[in-house]
Legacy VTK file of the C-alpha trace (Angstrom):
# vtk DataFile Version 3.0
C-alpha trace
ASCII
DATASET POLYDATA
POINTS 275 float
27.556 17.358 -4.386
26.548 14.484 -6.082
23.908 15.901 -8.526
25.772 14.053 -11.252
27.708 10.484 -10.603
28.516 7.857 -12.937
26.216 4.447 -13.092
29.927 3.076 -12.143
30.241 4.977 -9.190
30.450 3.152 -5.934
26.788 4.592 -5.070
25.095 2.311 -7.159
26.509 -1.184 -5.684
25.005 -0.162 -2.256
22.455 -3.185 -1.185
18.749 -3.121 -0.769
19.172 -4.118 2.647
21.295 -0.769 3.422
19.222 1.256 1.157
15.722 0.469 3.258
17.830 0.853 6.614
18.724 4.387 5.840
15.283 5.442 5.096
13.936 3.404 8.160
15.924 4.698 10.738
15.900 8.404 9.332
12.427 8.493 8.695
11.056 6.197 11.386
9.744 3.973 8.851
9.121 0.241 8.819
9.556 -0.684 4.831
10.338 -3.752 4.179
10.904 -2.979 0.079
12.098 -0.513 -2.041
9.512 -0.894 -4.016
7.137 1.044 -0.920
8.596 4.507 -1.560
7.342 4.547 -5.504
4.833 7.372 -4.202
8.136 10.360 -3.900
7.273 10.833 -0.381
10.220 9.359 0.881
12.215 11.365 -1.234
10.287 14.370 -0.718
10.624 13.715 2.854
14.470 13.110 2.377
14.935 16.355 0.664
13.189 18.512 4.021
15.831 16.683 6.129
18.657 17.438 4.135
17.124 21.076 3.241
15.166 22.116 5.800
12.646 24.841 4.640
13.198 23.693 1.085
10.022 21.461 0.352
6.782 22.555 0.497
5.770 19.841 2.952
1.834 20.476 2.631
1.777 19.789 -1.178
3.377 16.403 -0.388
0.739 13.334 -0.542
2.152 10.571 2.123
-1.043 8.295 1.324
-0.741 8.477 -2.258
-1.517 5.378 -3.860
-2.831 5.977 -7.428
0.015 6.915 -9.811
-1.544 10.621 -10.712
-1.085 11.604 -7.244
2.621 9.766 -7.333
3.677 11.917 -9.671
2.442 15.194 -7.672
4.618 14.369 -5.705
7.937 14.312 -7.846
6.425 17.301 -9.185
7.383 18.347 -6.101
10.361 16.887 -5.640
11.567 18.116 -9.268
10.553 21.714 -7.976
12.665 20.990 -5.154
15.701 20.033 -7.748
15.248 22.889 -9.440
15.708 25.433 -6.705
18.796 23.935 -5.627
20.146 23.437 -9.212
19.854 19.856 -8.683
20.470 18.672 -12.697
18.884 15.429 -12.093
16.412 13.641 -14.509
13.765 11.671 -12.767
12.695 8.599 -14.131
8.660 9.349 -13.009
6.748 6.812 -15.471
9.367 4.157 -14.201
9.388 4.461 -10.663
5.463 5.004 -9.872
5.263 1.521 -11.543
7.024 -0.143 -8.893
9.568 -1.607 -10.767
12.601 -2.427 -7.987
15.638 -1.702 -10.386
14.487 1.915 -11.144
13.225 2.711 -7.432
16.507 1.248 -6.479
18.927 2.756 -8.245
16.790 6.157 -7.583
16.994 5.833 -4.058
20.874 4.970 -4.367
21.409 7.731 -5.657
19.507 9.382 -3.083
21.487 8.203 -0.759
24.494 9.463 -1.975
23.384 12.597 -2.352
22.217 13.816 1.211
25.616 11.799 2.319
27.431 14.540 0.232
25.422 17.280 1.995
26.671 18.411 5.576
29.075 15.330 5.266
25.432 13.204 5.873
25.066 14.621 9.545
21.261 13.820 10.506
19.724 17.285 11.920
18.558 15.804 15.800
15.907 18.633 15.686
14.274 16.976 12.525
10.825 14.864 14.027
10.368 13.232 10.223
6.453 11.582 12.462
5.769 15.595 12.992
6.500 16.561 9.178
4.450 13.722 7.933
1.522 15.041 9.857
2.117 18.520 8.084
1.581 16.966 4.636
-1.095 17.270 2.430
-3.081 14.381 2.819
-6.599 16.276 3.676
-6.016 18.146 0.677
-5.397 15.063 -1.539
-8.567 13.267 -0.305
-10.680 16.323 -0.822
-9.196 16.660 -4.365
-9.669 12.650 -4.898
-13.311 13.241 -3.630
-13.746 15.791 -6.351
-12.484 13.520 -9.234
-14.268 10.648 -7.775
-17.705 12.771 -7.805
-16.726 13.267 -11.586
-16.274 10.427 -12.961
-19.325 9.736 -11.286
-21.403 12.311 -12.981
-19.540 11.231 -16.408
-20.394 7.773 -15.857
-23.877 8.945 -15.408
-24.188 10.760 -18.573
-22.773 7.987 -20.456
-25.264 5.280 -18.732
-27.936 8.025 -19.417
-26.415 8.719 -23.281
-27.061 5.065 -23.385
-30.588 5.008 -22.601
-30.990 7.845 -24.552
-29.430 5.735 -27.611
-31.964 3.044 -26.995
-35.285 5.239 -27.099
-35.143 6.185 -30.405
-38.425 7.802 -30.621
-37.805 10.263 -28.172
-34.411 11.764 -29.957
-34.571 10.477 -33.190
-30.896 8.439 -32.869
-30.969 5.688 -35.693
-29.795 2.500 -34.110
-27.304 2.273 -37.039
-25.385 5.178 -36.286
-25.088 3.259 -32.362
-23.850 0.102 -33.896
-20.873 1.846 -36.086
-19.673 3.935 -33.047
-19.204 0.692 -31.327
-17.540 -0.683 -33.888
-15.174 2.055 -34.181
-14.282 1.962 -30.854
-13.709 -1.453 -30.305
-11.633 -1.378 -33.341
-9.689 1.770 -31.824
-9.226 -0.091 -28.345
-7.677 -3.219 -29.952
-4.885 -1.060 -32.393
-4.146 0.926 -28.816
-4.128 -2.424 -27.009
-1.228 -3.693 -29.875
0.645 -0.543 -29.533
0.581 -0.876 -25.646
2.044 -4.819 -26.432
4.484 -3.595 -28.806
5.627 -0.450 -26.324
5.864 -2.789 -23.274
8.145 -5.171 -25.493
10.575 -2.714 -26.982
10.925 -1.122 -23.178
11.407 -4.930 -21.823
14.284 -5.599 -25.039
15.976 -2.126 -23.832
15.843 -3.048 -19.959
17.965 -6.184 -21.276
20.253 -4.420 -23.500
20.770 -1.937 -20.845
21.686 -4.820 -18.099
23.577 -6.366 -20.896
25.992 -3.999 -21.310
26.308 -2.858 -17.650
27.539 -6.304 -16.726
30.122 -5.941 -19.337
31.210 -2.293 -17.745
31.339 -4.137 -14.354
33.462 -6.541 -15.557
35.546 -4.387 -16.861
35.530 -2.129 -13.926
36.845 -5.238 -11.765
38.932 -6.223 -14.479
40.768 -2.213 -14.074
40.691 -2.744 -10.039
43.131 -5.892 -10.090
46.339 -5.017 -8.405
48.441 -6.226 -10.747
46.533 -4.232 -13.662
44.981 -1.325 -11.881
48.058 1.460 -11.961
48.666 0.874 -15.649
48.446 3.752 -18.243
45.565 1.774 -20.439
43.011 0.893 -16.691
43.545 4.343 -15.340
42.677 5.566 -18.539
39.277 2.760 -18.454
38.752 3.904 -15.372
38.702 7.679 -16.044
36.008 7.086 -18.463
33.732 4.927 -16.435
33.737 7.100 -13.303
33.516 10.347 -15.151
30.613 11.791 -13.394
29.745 14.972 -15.557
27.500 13.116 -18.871
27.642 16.546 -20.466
31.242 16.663 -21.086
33.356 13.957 -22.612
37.172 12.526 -21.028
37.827 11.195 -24.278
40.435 13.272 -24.663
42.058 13.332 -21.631
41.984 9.297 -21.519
43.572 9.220 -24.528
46.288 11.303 -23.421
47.227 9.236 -20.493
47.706 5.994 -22.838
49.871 8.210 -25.607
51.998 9.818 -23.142
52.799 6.018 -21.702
53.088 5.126 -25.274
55.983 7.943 -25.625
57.265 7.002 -22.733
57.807 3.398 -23.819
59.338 4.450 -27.200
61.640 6.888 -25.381
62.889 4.058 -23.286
63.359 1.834 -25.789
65.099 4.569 -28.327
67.649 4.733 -24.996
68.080 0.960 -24.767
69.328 1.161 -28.177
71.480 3.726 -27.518
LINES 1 276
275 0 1 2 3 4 5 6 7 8 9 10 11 12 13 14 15 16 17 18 19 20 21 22 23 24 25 26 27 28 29 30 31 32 33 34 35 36 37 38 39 40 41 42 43 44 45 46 47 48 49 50 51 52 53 54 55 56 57 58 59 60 61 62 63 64 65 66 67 68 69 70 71 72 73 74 75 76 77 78 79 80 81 82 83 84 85 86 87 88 89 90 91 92 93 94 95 96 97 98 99 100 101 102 103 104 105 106 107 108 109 110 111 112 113 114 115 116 117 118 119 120 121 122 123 124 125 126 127 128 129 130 131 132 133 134 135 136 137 138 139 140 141 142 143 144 145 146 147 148 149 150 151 152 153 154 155 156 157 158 159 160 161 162 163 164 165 166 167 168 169 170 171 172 173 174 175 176 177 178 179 180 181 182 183 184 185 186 187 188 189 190 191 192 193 194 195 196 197 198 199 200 201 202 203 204 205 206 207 208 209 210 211 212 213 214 215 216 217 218 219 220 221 222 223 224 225 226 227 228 229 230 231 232 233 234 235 236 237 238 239 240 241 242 243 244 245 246 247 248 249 250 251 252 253 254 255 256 257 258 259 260 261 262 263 264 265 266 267 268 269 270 271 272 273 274
């Protein structure tokens, strides 16, 4: 299974272009971006195909288009994970942003995870149209309805509070104590709105680190897959350690033992050369 594969592993150089055919011609889809499957139905979708019986089709929102119903749905879909020890962290804040690296690289690994399962034979019997009808799309709307009809009624009692505010002789409300609340809150919106700008910058500094130093590891990788290099003590040893797939557990150890047993190897021989 491939619950757990390196960001090296072949899995994660698979195109855009390949990634959106898959779903299309699975699902009977038409997207045109990877970006169009931030909302976890896709994946939830995915999952009954490879699993049939697995997902809870009806809790899964296929017109979801506001990010609290998004992440419903990898609710869901971590459920899912979790009852077939799936040990797979899902990068939910990421993804229902639309940001194409993380949706790609999600749906990558997607891929290469219902390949692993049944050797990626599609189930003919699945009608993905038939399951999307079975989702839970009344159910969202009536719930969205419900929100909707509060936020109304809050935004009524605030408009009303206001009102309320103004009449002074009716509740007694100084017009002082009005003024300092907005203060305060204006004052409390702008230090949230410079940690937002300082959060968004230290995430955008880490996205470039992080690209920084994969480049490097791809480098290297290709570096490791040149003939004339790649059955060498020292690249096998590179290349255990970039396409070890368990994060838990370190090959340290066993890399390093690959490059001192070559190391003894080339003293021995040269101890005999003397000889």
């Amino acid at each position: 299974m491939a619950s757990n594969i390196g960001m090296m592993d072949g899995a994660y150089f698979v195109g855009r272009n390949e990634i959106l055919t898959w779903i299309n011609a699975r699902l009977q889809l038409n997207l045109s971006r990877v970006e169009e499957a931030a909302s976890g139905a896709v994946q939830c979708q995915m999952m009954d195909m490879t699993h049939p019986g697995v997902v809870p089709i009806h809790k899964v929102n296929f017109d979801a288009k506001t990010e609290y119903d998004m992440i419903q749905n990898y609710k869901v879909l971590q459920d899912v994970f979790n009852k077939l020890k799936i040990d797979k962290h899902i990068e939910v804040n990421r993804i229902v942003k639309g940001r194409p690296l993380d949706n790609l690289e999600f749906l990558q690994w997607l891929k290469r995870y219902c390949d692993s399962v049944n050797g990626g034979i599609v189930n003919e019997n699945y009608n993905p149209m038939e399951r999307r009808c079975k989702g839970g799309k009344e159910r969202n709307i009536k719930g969205s309805q419900k929100i909707s009809k509060s936020l109304q009624t809050n935004n009524s009692f605030i408009s009303g509070s206001g009102d309320e505010l103004g009449n002074n002789k009716i509740y007694g409300i100084k017009q002082g104590k009005s003024t300092s609340g907005n203060f305060n809150s204006s004052v409390e919106i702008q230090a949230l709105s410079k940690e937002m700008t300082n959060l968004k910058l230290s995430v955008d500094l880490l996205e470039k680190e992080r690209d920084f130093y994969f480049a490097k590891l791809r480098d290297i990788e290709i570096l490791c897959q040149t003939p004339e290099l790649e059955n060498i003590p020292m690249a096998v040893a590179v290349k255990k350690i970039l396409y070890a797939a368990d994060e838990k557990e370190s090959v340290l150890a066993e890399a390093q033992e690959i490059v001192a047993q070559s190391v003894d190897m080339g003293e021995a021989e040269y101890s005999y050369d003397d000889q």
